[in-house]
C-alpha positions as a Python dict, from the first residue, in 0.01 Angstrom:
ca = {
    (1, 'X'): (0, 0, 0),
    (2, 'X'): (278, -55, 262),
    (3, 'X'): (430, 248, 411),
    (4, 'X'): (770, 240, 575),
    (5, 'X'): (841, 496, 774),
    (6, 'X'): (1142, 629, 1077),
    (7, 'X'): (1026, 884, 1342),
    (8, 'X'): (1363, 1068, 1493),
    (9, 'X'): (1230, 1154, 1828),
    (10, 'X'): (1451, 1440, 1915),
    (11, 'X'): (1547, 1565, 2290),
    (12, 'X'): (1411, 1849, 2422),
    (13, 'X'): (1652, 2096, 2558),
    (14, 'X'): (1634, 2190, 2864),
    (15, 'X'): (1687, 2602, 3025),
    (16, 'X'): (1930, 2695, 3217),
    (17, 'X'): (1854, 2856, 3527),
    (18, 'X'): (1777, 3204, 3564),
    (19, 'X'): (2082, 3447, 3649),
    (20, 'X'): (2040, 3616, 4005),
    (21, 'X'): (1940, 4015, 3946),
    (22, 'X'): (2168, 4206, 4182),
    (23, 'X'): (1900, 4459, 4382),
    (24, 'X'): (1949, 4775, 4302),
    (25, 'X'): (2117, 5063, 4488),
    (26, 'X'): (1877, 5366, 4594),
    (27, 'X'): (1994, 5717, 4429),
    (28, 'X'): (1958, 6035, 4541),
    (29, 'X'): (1672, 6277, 4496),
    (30, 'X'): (1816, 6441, 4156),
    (31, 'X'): (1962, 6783, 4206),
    (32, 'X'): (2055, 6721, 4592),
    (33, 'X'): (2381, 6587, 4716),
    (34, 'X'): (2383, 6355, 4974),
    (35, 'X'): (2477, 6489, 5315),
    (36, 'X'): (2489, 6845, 5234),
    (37, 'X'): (2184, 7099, 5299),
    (38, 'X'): (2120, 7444, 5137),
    (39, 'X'): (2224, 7756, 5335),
    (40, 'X'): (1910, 7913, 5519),
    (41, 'X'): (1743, 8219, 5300),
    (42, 'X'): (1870, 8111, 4978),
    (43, 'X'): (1614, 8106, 4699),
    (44, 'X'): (1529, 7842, 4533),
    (45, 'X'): (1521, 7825, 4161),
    (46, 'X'): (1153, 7682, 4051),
    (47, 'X'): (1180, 7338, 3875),
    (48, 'X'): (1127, 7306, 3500),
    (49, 'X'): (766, 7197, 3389),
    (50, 'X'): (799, 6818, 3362),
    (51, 'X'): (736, 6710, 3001),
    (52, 'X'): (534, 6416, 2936),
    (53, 'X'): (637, 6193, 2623),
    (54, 'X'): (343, 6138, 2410),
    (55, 'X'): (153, 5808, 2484),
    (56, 'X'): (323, 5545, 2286),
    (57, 'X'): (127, 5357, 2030),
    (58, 'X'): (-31, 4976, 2090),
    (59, 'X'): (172, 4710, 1986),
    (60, 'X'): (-9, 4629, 1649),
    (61, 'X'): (-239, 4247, 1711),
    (62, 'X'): (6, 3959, 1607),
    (63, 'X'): (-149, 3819, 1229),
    (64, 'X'): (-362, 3492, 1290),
    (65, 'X'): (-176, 3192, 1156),
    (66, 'X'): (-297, 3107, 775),
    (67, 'X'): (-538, 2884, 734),
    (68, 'X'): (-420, 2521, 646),
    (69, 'X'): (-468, 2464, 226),
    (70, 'X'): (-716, 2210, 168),
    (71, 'X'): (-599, 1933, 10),
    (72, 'X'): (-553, 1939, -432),
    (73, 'X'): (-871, 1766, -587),
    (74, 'X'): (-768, 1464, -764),
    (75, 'X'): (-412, 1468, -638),
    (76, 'X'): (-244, 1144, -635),
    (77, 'X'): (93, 1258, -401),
    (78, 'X'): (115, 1408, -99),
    (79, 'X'): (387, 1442, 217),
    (80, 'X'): (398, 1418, 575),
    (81, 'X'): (681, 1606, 850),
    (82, 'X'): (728, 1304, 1036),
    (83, 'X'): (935, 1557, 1285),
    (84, 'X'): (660, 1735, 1321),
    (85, 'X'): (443, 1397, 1433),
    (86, 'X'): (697, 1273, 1689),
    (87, 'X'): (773, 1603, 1845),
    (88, 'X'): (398, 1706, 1838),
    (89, 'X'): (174, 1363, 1898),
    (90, 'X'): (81, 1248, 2227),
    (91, 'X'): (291, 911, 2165),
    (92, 'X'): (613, 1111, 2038),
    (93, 'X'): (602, 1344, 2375),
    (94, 'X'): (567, 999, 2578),
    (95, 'X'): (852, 863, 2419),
    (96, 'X'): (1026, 1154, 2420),
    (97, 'X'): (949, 1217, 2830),
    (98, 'X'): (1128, 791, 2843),
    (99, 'X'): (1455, 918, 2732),
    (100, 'X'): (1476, 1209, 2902),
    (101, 'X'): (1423, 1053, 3217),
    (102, 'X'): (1680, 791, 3133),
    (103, 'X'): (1892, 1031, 3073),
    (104, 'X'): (1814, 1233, 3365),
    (105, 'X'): (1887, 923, 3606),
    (106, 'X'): (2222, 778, 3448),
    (107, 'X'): (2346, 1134, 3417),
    (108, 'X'): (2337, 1161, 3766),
    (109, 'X'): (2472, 811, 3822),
    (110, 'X'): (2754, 924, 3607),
    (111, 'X'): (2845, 1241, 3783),
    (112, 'X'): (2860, 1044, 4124),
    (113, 'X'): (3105, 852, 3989),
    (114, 'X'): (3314, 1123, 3890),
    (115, 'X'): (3337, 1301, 4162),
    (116, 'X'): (3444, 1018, 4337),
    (117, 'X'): (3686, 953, 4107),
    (118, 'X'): (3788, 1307, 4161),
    (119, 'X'): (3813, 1341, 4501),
    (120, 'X'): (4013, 982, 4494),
    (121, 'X'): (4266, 1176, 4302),
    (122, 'X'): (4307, 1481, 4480),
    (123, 'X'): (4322, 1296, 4785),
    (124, 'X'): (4649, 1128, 4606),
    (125, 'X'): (4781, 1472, 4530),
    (126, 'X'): (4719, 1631, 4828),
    (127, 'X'): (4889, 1337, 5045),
    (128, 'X'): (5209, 1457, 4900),
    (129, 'X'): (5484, 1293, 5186),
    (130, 'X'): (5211, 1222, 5438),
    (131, 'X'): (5089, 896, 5265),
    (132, 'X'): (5306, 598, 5303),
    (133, 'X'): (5453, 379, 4953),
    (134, 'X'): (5159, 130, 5069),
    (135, 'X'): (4901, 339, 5109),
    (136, 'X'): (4986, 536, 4772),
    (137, 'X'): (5037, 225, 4602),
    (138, 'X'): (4671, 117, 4749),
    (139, 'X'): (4490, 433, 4667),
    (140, 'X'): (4664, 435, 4300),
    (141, 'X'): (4538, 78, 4270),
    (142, 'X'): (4147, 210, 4358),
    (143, 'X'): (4175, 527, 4114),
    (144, 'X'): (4255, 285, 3861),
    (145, 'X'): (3928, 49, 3910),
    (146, 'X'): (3703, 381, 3960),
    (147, 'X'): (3861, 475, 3625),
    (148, 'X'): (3807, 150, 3468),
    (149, 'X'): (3415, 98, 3628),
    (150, 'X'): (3328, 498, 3504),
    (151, 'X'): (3440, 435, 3140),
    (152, 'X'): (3260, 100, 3159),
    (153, 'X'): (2935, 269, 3321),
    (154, 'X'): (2937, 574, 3022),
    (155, 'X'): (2916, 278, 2747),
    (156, 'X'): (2683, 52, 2898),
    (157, 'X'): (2450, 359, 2941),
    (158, 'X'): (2528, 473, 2583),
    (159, 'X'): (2442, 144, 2507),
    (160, 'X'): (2115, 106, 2691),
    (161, 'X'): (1977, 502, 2588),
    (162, 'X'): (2033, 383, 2201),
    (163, 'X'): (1870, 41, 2277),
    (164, 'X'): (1571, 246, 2409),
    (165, 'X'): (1546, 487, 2143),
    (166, 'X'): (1532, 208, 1862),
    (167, 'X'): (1225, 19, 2077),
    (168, 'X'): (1051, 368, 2119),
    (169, 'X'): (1136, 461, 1749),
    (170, 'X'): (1037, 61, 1629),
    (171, 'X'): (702, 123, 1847),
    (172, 'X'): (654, 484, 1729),
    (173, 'X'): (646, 326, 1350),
    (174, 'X'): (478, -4, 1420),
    (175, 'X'): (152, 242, 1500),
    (176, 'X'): (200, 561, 1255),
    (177, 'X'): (230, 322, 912),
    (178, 'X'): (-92, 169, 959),
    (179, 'X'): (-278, 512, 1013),
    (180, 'X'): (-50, 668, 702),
    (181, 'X'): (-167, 395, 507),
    (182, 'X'): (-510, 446, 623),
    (183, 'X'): (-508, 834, 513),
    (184, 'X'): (-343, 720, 160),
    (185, 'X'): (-601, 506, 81),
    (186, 'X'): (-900, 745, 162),
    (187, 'X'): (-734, 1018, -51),
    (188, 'X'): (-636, 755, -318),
    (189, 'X'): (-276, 849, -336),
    (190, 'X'): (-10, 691, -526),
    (191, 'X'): (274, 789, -271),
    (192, 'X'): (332, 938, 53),
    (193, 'X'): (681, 1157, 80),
    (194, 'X'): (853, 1198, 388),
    (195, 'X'): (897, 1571, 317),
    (196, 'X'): (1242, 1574, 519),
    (197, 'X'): (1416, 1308, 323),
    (198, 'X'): (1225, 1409, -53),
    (199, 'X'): (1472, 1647, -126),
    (200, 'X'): (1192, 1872, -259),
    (201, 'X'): (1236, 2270, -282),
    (202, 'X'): (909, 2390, -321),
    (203, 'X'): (543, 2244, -269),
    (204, 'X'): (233, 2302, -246),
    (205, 'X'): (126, 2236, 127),
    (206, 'X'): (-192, 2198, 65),
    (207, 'X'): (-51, 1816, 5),
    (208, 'X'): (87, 1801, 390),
    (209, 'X'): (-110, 1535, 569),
    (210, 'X'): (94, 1565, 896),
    (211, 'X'): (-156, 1696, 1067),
    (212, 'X'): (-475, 1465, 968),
    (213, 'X'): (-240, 1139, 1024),
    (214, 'X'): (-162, 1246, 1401),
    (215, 'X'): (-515, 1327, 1515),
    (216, 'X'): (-565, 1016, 1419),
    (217, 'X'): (-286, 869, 1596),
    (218, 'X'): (-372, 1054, 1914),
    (219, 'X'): (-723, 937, 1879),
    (220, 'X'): (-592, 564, 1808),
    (221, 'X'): (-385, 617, 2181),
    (222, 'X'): (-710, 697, 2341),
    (223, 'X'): (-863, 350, 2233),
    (224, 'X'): (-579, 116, 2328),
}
């Protein structure tokens, strides 16, 4: 039985960085008023009993996850999350971890070329009178090439970060259909369901063999 199958290895998203907590301003004791004192002799009213609230409850122990179903005797279909095996599976983090860093690096390629784009352009607005015709028409010649060289730089690193997905994605499926096939066979199944694509509403997971198919194709990375 030949399975065919196409891993989207999705990007993780990143956190944005913490917001700053402004420090906190010290308040009077209650009941006093900064910079003033109470006349000499005067009597003091005696302070209310403090109340303590009642000792609040323990959070209640967060329910174990359910057990996994075992698998339907004699069933002849069952379904894998192939999200779940890229996102999860030591060879769908590592390929995830490629394009990030791609990413990462031409990002930052990117965004030195645009701020030298932009600073070639305020320059030319800021010159105003100062800047003679040739020097204008010279620095108006250069914004043009920057312009030309960044929209040229953002495709050709579209381009490469989509060639690099399809070889990760190719080499992601040239090693998962073997080991699907190899799980299919065992259980004598008749098909295999990408559960994403099946268009199915209900089901009985006991028939999810997502997580059988990538220990085995974290234990198959281990031997190569």
């Amino acid at each position: 039985m030949k399975m065919f199958a196409i891993a989207a290895l999705a990007l993780a998203l990143t956190a944005g960085p913490a917001l700053a907590q402004t420090p906190g301003t010290a308040k009077p004791a209650l009941g006093q008023t900064p910079g003033t004192a109470k006349p000499a002799g005067e009597t003091q009213k005696p302070a209310p009993p403090a109340t303590q609230k009642p000792a609040e409850p323990a959070p209640a122990a967060a329910a174990p996850p359910a057990a996994p179903k075992p698998f339907p005797e004699g069933a002849k279909i069952g379904y894998i999350d192939l999200q779940y095996i890229a996102s999860n599976s030591v060879e769908g983090k590592a390929a995830t971890s490629k394009i990030q860093e791609f990413t990462k690096k031409k990002s930052a390629e990117l965004e030195g070329k645009q701020k030298a784009l932009e600073a070639a352009r305020n320059k030319l607005l800021q010159g105003g009178t100062v800047l003679s015709d040739s020097a204008r028409g010279q620095l108006e010649k250069e914004i043009d090439k920057m312009a030309r060289e960044l929209q040229f730089a953002q495709q050709e690193a579209q381009s490469e970060q989509q060639a690099l997905t399809t070889e990760l994605q190719n080499d992601f499926q040239t090693r998962l259909n073997p080991i699907i096939d190899q799980v299919a066979n065992e259980k004598g199944l008749h098909y295999v369901l990408s559960i994403a694509d099946s268009g199915v509403v209900w089901v009985n997971t006991g028939l999810n063999i997502s997580s059988e198919v990538m220990k085995r194709l974290d234990a198959a990375g281990k031997t190569k």
